[in-house]
TIVO-2410 file (N, C-alpha, C; in nm, 3 decimals):
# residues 101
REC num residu      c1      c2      c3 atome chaine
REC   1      X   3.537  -0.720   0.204     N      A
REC   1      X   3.488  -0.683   0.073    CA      A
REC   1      X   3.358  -0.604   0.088     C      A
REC   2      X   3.326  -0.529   0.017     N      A
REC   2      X   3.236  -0.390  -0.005    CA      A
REC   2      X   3.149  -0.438  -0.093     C      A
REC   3      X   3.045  -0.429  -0.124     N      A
REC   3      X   2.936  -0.440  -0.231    CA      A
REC   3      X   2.856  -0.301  -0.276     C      A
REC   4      X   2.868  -0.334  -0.388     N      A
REC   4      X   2.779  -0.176  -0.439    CA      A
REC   4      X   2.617  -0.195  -0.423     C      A
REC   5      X   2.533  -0.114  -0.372     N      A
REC   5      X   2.419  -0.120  -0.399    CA      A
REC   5      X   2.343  -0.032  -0.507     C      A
REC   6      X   2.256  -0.129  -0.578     N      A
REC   6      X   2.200  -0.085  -0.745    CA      A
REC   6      X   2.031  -0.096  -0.644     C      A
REC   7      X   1.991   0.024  -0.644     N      A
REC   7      X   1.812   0.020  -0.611    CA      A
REC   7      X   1.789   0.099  -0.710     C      A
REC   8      X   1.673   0.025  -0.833     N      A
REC   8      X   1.637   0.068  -0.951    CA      A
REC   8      X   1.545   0.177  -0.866     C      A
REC   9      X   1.498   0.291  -0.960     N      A
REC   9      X   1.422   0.447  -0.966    CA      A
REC   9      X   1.281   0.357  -0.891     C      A
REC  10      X   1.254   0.230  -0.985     N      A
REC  10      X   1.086   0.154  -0.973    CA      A
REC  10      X   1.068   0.120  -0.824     C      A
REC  11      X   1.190   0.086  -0.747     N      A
REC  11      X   1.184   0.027  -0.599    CA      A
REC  11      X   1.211   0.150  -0.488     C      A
REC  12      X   1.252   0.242  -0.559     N      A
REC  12      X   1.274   0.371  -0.474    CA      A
REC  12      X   1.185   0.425  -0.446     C      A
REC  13      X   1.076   0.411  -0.568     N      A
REC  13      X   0.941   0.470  -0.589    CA      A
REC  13      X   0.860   0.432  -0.489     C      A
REC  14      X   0.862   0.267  -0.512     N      A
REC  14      X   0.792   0.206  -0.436    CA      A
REC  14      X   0.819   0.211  -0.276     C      A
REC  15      X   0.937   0.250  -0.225     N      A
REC  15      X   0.986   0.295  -0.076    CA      A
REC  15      X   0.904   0.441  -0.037     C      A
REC  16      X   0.914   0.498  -0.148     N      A
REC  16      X   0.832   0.687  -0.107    CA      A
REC  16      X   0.699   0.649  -0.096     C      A
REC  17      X   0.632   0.576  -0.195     N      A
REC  17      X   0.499   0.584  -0.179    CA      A
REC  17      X   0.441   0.516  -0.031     C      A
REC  18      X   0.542   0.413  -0.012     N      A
REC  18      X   0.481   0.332   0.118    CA      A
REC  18      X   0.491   0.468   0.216     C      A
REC  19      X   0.559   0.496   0.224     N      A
REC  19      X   0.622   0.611   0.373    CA      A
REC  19      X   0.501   0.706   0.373     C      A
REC  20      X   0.451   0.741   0.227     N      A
REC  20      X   0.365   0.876   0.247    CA      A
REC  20      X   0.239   0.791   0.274     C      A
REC  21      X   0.235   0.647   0.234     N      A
REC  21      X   0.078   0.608   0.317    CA      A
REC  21      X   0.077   0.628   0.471     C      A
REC  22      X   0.187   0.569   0.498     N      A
REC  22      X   0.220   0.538   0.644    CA      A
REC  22      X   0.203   0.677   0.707     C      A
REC  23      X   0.274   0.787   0.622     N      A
REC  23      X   0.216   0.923   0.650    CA      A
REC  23      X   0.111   1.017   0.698     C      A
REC  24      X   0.006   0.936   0.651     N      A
REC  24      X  -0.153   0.981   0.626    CA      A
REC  24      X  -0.185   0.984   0.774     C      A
REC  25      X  -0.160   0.850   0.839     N      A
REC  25      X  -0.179   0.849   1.009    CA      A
REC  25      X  -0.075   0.918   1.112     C      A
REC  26      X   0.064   0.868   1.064     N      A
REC  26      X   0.159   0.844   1.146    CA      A
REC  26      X   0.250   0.931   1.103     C      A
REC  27      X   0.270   1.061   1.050     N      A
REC  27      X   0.366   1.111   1.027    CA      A
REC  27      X   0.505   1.070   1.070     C      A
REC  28      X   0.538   1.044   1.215     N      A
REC  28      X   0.646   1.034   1.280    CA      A
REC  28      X   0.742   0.909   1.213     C      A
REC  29      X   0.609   0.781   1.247     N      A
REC  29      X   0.661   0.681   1.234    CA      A
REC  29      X   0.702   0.624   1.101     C      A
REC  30      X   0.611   0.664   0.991     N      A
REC  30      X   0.645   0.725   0.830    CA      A
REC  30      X   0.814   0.752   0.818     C      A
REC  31      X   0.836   0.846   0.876     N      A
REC  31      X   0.991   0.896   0.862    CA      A
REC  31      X   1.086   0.773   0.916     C      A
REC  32      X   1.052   0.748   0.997     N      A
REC  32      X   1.116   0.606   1.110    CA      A
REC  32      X   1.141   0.511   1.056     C      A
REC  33      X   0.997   0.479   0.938     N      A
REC  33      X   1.011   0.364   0.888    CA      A
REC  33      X   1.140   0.393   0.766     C      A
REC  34      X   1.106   0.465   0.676     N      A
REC  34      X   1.155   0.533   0.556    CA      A
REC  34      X   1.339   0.536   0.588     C      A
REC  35      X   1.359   0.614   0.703     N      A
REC  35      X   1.475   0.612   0.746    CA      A
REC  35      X   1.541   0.444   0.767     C      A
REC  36      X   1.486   0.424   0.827     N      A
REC  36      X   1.534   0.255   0.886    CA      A
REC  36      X   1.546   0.173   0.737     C      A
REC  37      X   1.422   0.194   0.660     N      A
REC  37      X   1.474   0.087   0.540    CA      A
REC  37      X   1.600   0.143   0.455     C      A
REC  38      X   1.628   0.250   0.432     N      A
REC  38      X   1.714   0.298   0.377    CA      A
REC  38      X   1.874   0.259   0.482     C      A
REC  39      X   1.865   0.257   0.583     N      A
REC  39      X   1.988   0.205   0.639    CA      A
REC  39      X   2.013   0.039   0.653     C      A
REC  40      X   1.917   0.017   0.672     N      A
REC  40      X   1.926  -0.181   0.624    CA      A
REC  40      X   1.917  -0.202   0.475     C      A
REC  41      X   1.889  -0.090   0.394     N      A
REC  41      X   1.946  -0.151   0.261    CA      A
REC  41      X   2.062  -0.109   0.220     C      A
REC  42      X   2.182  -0.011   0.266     N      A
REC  42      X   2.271   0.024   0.308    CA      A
REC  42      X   2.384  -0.050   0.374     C      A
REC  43      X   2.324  -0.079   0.446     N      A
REC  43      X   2.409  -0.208   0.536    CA      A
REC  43      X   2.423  -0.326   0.486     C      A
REC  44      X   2.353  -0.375   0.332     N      A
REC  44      X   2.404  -0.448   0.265    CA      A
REC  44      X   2.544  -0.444   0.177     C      A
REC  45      X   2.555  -0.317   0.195     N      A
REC  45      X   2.724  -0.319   0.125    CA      A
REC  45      X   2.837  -0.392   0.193     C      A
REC  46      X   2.800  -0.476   0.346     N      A
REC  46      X   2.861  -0.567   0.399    CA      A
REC  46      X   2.813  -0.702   0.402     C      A
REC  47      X   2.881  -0.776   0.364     N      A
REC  47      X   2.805  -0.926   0.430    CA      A
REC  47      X   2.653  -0.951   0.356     C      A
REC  48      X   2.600  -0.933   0.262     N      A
REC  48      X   2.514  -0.957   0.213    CA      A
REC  48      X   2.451  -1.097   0.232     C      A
REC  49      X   2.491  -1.174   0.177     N      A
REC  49      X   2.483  -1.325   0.185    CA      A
REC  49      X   2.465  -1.325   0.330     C      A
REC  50      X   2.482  -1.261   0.445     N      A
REC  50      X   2.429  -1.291   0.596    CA      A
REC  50      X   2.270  -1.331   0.601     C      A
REC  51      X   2.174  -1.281   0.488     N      A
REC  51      X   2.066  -1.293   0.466    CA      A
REC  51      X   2.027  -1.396   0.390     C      A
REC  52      X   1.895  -1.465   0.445     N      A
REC  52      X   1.901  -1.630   0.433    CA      A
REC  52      X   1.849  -1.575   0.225     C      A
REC  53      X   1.777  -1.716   0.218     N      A
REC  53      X   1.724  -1.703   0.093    CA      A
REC  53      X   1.559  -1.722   0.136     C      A
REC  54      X   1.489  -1.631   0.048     N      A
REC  54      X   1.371  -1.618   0.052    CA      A
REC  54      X   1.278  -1.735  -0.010     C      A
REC  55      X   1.171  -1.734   0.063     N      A
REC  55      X   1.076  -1.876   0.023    CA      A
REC  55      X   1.058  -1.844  -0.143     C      A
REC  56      X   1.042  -1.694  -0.230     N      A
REC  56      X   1.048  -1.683  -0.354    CA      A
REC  56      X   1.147  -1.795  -0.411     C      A
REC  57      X   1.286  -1.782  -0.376     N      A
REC  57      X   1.371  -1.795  -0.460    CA      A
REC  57      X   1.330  -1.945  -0.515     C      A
REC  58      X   1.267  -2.057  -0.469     N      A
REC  58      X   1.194  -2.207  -0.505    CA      A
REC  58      X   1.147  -2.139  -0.647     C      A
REC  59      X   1.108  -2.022  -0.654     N      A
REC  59      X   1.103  -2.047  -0.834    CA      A
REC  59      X   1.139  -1.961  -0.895     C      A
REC  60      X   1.274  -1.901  -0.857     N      A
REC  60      X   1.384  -1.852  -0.989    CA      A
REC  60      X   1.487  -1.875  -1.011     C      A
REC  61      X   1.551  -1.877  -1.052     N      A
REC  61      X   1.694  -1.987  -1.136    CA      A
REC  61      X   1.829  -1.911  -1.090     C      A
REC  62      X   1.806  -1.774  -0.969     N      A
REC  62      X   1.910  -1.722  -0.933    CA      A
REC  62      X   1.903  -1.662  -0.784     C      A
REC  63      X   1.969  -1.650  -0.703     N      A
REC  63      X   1.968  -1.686  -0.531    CA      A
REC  63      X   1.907  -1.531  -0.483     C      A
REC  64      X   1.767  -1.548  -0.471     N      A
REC  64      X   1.688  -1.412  -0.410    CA      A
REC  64      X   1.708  -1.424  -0.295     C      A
REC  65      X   1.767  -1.333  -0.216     N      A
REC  65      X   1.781  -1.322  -0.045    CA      A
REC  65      X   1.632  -1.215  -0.010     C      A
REC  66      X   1.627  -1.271   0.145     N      A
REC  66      X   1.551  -1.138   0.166    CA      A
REC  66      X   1.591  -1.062   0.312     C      A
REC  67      X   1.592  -0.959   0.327     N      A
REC  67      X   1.623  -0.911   0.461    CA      A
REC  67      X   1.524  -0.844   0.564     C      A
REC  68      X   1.467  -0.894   0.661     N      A
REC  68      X   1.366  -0.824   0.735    CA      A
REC  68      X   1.408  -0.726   0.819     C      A
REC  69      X   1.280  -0.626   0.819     N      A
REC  69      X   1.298  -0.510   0.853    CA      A
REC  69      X   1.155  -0.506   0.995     C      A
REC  70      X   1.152  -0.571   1.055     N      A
REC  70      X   1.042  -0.539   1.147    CA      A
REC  70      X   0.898  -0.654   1.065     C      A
REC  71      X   0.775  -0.567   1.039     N      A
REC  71      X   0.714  -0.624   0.955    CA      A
REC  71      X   0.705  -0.661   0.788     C      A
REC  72      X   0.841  -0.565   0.737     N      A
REC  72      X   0.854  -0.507   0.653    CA      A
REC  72      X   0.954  -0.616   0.578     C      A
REC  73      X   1.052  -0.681   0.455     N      A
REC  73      X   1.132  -0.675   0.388    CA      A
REC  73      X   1.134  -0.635   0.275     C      A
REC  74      X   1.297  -0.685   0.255     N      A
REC  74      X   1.367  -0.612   0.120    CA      A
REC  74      X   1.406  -0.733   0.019     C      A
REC  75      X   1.360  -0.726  -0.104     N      A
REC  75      X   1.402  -0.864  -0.155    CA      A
REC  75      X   1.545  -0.811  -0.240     C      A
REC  76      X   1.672  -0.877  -0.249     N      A
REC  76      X   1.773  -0.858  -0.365    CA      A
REC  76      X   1.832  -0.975  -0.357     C      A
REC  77      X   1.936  -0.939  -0.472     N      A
REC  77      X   2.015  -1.052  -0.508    CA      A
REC  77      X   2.176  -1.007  -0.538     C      A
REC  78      X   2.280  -1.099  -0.527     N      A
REC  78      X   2.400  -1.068  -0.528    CA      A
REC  78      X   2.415  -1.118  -0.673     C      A
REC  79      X   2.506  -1.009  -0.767     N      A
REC  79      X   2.565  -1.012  -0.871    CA      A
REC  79      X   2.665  -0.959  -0.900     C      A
REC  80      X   2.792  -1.068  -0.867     N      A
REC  80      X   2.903  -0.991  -0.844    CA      A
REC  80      X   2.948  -0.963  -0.701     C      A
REC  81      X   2.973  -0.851  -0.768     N      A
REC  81      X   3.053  -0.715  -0.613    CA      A
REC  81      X   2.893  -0.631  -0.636     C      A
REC  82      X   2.796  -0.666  -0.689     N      A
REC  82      X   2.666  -0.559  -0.662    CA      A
REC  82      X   2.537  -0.648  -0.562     C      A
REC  83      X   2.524  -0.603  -0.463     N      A
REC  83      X   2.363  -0.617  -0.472    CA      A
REC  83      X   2.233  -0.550  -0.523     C      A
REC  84      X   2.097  -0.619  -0.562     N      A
REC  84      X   2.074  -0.498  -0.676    CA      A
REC  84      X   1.906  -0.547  -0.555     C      A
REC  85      X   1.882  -0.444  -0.528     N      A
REC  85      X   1.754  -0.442  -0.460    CA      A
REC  85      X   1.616  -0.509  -0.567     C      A
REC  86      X   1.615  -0.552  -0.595     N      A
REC  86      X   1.464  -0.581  -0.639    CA      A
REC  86      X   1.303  -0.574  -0.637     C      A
REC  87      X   1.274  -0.523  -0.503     N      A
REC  87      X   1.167  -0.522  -0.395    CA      A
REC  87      X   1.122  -0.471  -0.286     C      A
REC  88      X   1.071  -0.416  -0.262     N      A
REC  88      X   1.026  -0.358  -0.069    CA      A
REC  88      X   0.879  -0.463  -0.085     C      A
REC  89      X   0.883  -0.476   0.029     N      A
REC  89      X   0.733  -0.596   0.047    CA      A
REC  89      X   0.708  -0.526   0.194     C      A
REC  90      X   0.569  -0.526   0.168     N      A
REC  90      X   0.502  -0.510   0.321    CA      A
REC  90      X   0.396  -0.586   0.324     C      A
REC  91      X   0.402  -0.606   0.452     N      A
REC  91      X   0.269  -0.724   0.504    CA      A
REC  91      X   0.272  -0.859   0.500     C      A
REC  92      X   0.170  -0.916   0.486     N      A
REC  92      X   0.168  -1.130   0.548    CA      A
REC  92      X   0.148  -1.165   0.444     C      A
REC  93      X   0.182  -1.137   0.326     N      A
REC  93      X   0.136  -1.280   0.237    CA      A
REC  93      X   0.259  -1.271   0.122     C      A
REC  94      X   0.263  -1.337   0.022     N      A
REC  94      X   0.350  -1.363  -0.060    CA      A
REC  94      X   0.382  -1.275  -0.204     C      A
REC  95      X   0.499  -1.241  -0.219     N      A
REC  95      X   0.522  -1.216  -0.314    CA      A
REC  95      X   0.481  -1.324  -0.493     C      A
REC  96      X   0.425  -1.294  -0.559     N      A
REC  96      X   0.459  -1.434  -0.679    CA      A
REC  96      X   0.568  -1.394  -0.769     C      A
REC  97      X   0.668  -1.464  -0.804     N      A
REC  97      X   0.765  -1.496  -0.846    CA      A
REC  97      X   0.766  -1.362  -0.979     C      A
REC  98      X   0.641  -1.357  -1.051     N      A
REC  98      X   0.688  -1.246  -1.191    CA      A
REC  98      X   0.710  -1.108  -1.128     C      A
REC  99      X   0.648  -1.115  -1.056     N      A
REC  99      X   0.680  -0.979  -1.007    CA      A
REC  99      X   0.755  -0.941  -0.928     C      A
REC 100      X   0.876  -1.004  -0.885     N      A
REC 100      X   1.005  -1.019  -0.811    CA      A
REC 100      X   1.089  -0.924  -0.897     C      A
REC 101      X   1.107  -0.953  -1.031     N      A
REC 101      X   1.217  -0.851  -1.120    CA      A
REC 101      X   1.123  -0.834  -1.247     C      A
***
């Protein structure tokens, strides 16, 4: 089974802007990164649920996975035959729950 992936315009946004920070120093690795998240969020059109559930999901009422990318993840959730991206997160500390969706 196939899953569609739904990444709202707001999380796409939020993928460009990270890349062009990462840019400022690292041109190369900017692209590297940018490229790579876009194929691990891609590669969720298989097997989704392979990805555990995120320490978020303790406080929302519907099963947030997250998938790591190096230092980097992706937060979504399965609805249906869709996964719908919700999130790019970078760095060590926590997401809080309102600002998940």
């Amino acid at each position: 089974m196939f899953f569609n992936i739904e990444l709202p315009d707001r999380v796409a946004t939020q993928i460009k802007k990270h890349a062009l920070f990462i840019a400022q120093d690292k041109p190369s690795v900017a692209l590297g990164w940018y490229e790579e998240i876009y194929d691990k969020i891609n590669s969720l059109n298989s097997f989704p649920l392979r990805c555990p559930l995120a320490p978020e999901n303790k406080h929302l009422s519907f099963g947030i996975r997250h998938l790591i990318i190096g230092t980097s993840r992706i937060l979504f959730y399965v609805d249906g035959e869709t996964v719908v991206v919700v999130v790019d997160f970078k760095g060590g500390g926590q997401n809080k729950p309102e600002k998940i969706i």
